[in-house]
N, C-alpha and C positions, 0 to 999 in steps of 0.2 A: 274132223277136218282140221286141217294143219292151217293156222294163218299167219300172213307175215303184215305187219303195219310200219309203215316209214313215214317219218313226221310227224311231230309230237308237238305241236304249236297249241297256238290258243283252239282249237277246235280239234287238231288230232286226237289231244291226248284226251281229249273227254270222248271221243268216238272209240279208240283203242280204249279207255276205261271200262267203259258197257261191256266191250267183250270179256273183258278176263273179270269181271264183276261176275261175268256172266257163265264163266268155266271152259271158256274155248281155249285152245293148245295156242298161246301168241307167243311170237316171235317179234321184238319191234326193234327198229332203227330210227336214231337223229345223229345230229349232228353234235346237240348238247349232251356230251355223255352222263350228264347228274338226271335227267330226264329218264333214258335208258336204266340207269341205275336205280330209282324210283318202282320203274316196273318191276323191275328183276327183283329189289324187294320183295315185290307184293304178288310174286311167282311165275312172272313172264322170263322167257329166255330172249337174249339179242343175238344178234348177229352180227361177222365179223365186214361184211360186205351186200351191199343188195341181192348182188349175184349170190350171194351162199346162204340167204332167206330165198332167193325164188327156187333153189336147187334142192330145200327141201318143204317146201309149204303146196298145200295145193290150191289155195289163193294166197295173191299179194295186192295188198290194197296201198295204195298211196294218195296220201294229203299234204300236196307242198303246196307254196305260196304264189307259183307262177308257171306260166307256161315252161320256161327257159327252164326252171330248177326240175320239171318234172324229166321233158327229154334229157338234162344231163342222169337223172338216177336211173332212167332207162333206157339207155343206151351208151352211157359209159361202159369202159372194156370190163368193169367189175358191177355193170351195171343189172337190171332185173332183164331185161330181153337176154342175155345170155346164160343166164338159168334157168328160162322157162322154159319149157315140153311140153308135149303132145298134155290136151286134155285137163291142163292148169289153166289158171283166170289170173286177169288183173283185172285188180276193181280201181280205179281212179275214181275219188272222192274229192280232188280238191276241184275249184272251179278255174273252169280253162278254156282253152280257144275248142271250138266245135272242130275245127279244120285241124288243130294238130293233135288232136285226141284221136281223129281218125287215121290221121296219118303214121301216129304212133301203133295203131288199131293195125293196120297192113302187116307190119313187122309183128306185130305179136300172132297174127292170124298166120304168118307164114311160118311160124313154127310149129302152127298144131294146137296151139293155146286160143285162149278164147279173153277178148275183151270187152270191159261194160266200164259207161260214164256214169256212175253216181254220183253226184254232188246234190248237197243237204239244204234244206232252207229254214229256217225258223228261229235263230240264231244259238248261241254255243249252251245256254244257261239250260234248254230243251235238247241237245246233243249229252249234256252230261245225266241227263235222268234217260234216254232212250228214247224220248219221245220227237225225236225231232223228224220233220218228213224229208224221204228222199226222192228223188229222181233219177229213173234208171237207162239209160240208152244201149242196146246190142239186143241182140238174137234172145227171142222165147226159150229159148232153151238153156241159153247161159244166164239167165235171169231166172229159171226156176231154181237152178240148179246152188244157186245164190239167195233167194229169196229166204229161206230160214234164216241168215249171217243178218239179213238185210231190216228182216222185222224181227231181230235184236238189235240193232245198231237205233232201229227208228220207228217210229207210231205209223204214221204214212207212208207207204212205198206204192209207186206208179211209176208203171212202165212205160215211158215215153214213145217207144219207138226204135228207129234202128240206131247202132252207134254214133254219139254226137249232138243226137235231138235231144238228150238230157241236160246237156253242158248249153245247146240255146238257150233253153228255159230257164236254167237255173239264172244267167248274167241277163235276161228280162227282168228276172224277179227282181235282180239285182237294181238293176235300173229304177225299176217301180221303188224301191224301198229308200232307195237313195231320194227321188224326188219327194217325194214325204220327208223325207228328214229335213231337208232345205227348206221344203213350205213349213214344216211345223216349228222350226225355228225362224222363220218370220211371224210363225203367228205367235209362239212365246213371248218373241221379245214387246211385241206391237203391243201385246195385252199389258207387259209389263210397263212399258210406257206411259202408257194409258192408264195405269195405277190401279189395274185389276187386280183382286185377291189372287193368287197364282192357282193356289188351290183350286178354287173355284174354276178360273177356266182351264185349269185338267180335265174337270171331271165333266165341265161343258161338251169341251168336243168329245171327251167320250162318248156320253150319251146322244152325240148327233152325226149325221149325215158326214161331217167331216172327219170321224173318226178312223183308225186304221191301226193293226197288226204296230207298225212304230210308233206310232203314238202311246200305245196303251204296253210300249217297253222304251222304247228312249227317251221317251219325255220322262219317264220316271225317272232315271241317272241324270238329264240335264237339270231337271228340278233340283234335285239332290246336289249336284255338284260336282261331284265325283266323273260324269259323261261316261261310268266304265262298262262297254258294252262289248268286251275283249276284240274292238275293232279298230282296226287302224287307217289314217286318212290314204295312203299309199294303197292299202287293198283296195278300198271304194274305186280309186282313179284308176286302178287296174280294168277292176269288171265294168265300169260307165264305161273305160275306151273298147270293152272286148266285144259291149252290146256294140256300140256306135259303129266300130269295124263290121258288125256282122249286115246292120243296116244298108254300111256304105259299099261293099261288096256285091249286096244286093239294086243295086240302084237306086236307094232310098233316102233322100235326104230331111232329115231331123232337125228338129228346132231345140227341141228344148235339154237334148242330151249332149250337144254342145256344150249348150251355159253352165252343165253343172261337172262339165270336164274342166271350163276356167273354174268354174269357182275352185273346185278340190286343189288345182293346179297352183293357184294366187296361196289357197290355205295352208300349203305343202311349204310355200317358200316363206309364209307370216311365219309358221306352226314346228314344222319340222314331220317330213314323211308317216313318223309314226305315231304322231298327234293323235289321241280319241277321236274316232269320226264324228261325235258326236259335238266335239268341241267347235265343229263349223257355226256353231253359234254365238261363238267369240267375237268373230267379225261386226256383227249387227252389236253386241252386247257393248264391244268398245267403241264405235262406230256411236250410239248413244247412252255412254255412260251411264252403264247399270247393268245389275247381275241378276239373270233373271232364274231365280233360285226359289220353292217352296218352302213346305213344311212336312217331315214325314216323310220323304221316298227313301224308298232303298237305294243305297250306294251303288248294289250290281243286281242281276235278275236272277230268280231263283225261279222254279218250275213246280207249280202248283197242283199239276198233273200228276198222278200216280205214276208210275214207271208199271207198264203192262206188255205183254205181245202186239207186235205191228200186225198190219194186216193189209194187204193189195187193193189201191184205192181201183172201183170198177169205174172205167167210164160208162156214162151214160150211154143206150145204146149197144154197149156191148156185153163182154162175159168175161169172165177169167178164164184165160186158157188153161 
């Protein structure tokens, strides 16, 4: 299988890594051509246009940073909807609006082509070893037929459903992880206030009922210093506003995914867009002078996981088809 990857950012290019790590026929495209050239080093071929990766791959997968940047690369006149055919896939991997993945989904379905919402969760440092889980949204069929690309790109793979229910899930998650980040950086600083060993309460809330998935990885880079968790404050307020839209669409009014749209929002204008997300603990930290920093963590996360074959998480109650 021929594949074509566009978008080589902080999470692309470790998703496109696994593959050609991994001996698949890649083809990638960015915008930064030293990235592009990177690959092609390490025996990837590029391409001259989107349209002329989909015209010879029989998936094309893309990972951009918005909804807006994804419809222009497919659907520009040199775009990937103009070199798909019958029988070809796009895989959409970045995270995006549920409503124009599908709507995107129409246009590639009217050529004969077949489309599926993957977007990953676990963060990048678990993308660069394979092990990271994804979520799949479209047709049983076009999700088998991808399933091998899928548990190499990832440890977890679950089929969500039809096109779109993946891209919900995924800006839930989003949502969830972002709320831990704001509580666990009020509880850092408090403890640090408070003139706790830092160390120590790491390893407290570890061990307790308040622990969590970000805690037991971002509290590690904000101890450290560094907050480098290749995430940016911009992303965050992208996918809190994509959950919130999807909420408010549905006639559901939220409380507390609001407040943490001002917060990102207030931190965007302290900080600058592409401030570490993790640095939202700035605020509190200058707000009571002190740096609330340990002993010991690592600067970024590394993945302590083997790198092994994925496999199709079952839900409960049912089977694998």
């Amino acid at each position: 299988m021929k594949i074509g990857f566009i978008g080589l950012g902080n999470l692309g290019v470790k998703l496109a890594g696994t593959l050609l790590r991994n001996g698949y026929d890649l083809i990638v495209r960015d915008l930064n051509p030293a990235l592009e050239a990177d690959f092609v080093a390490r025996g990837a071929m590029s391409a001259k246009s989107a349209r002329a990766m989909a015209e010879i791959c029989d998936l094309v997968i893309t990972c951009l940073p918005s909804p807006t940047a994804c419809a222009e690369v497919m659907e520009g006149e040199q775009g990937i909807i103009n070199g798909l055919s019958k029988g070809k896939i796009w895989l959409e991997m970045s995270t995006t609006d549920a409503a124009e993945v599908s709507r995107i989904g129409v246009l590639v379905r009217a050529i004969g082509a077949e489309p599926l919402d993957c977007p990953v969760s676990g963060g990048c440092h678990r993308a660069d070893t394979g092990n990271i889980s994804i979520f799949a949204g479209g047709t049983r069929t076009a999700f088998e037929r991808v399933l091998p690309v899928l548990t190499t790109l990832g440890r977890r793979v679950l089929h969500t459903g039809e096109l779109g229910s993946a891209s919900v899930l995924k800006v839930l998650t989003n949502f969830l992880a972002t709320a831990h980040l704001a509580a666990i950086s009020e509880a850092l600083t408090t403890a640090k206030v408070l003139g706790m060993d830092m160390n120590v309460a790491y390893e407290a809330i570890k061990a307790s009922s308040g622990n969590s998935f970000v805690h037991e990885t971002e509290s590690q880079v904000i101890l450290n210093g560094s907050r480098d968790i290749s995430f940016t404050m911009d992303l965050v307020l992208k996918d809190v506003s994509l959950f919130y839209g999807l909420a408010e669409r549905a006639g559901l009014k939220l409380e507390l995914a609001p407040i943490l749209i001002d917060l990102f929002r207030d931190s965007i204008e302290r900080y600058g867009k592409r401030e570490l997300s993790p640095n939202i603990i700035r605020r509190l930290e200058e707000a009571a002078g002190v740096e609330v920093l340990g002993q010991g963590f690592p600067a970024q996360m590394t993945d302590d996981e083997p790198e092994a074959s994925g496999y199709e998480v079952v839900i409960a109650g049912r089977q694998a088809q």
